[in-house]
C-alpha positions as CSV (number, residue, x, y, z in Angstrom):
1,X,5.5,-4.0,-17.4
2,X,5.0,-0.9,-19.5
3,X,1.9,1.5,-17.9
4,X,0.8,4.8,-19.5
5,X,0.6,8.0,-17.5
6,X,-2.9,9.5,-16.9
7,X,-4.5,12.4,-15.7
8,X,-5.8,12.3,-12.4
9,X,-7.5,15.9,-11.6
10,X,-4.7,18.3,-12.1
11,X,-2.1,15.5,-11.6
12,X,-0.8,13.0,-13.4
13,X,-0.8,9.1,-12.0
14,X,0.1,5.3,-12.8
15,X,-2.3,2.9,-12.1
16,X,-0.9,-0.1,-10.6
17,X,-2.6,-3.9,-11.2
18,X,-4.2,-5.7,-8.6
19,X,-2.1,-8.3,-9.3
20,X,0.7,-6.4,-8.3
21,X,-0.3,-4.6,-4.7
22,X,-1.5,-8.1,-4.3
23,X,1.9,-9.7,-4.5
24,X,3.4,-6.4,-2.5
25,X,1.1,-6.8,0.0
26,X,-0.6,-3.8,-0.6
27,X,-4.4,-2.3,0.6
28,X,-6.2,0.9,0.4
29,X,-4.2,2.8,2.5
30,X,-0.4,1.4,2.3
31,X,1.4,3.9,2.7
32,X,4.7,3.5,0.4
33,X,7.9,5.5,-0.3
34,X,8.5,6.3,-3.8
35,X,12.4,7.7,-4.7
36,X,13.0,9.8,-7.8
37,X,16.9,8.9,-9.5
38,X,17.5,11.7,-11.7
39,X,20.6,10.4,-12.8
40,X,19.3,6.8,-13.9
41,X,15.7,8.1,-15.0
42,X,14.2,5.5,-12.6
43,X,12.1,6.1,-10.0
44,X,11.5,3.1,-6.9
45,X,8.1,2.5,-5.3
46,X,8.4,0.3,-1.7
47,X,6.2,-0.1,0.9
48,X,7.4,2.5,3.8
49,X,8.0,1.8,7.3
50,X,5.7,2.7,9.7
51,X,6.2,4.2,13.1
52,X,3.7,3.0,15.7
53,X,2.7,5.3,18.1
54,X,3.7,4.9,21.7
55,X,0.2,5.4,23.1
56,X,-0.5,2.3,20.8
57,X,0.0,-1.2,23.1
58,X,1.5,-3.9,21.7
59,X,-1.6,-6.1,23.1
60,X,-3.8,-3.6,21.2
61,X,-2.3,-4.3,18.1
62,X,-2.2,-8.0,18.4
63,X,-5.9,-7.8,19.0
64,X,-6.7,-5.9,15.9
65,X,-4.6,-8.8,13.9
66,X,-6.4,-11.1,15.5
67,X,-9.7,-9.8,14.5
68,X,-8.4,-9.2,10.9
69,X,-7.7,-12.9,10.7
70,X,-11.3,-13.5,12.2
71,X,-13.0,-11.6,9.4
72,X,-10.6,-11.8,5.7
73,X,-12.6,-13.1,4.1
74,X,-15.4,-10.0,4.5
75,X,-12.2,-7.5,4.3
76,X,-10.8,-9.2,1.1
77,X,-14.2,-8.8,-0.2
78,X,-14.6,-5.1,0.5
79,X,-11.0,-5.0,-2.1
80,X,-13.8,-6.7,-5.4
């Protein structure tokens, strides 16, 4: 899939298709790890692992799934 660079302020940036953080599994907000290989001129963009906080309960976090279950629809909608 061949993307064009753009300018985003005084950066430059790729944009990615929804069709494509869709099938990663991405949202506003994944937070990904991108590496640079010099010597291949390839770069590689994966979703990062995330430390949870030890203040955060394990219980807490179920709940918040559950209640993202509850309401996809209304969050998938807020991705349109």
């Amino acid at each position: 899939m061949k993307r064009k660079i753009i300018r985003v302020g005084s950066s430059r940036g790729i944009l990615i298709p929804r069709e494509v953080t869709r099938a990663m599994g991405w949202e506003f907000g994944t937070i990904t790890d991108l590496e640079v290989d010099e010597e291949k001129n390839q770069l590689t963009l994966e979703t990062a692992e995330v430390d949870i906080p030890d203040e955060l309960e394990k219980d807490q976090l179920k709940q918040f799934e559950e209640l993202a279950k509850q309401h996809k629809k209304l969050l998938e909608a807020l991705d349109d």
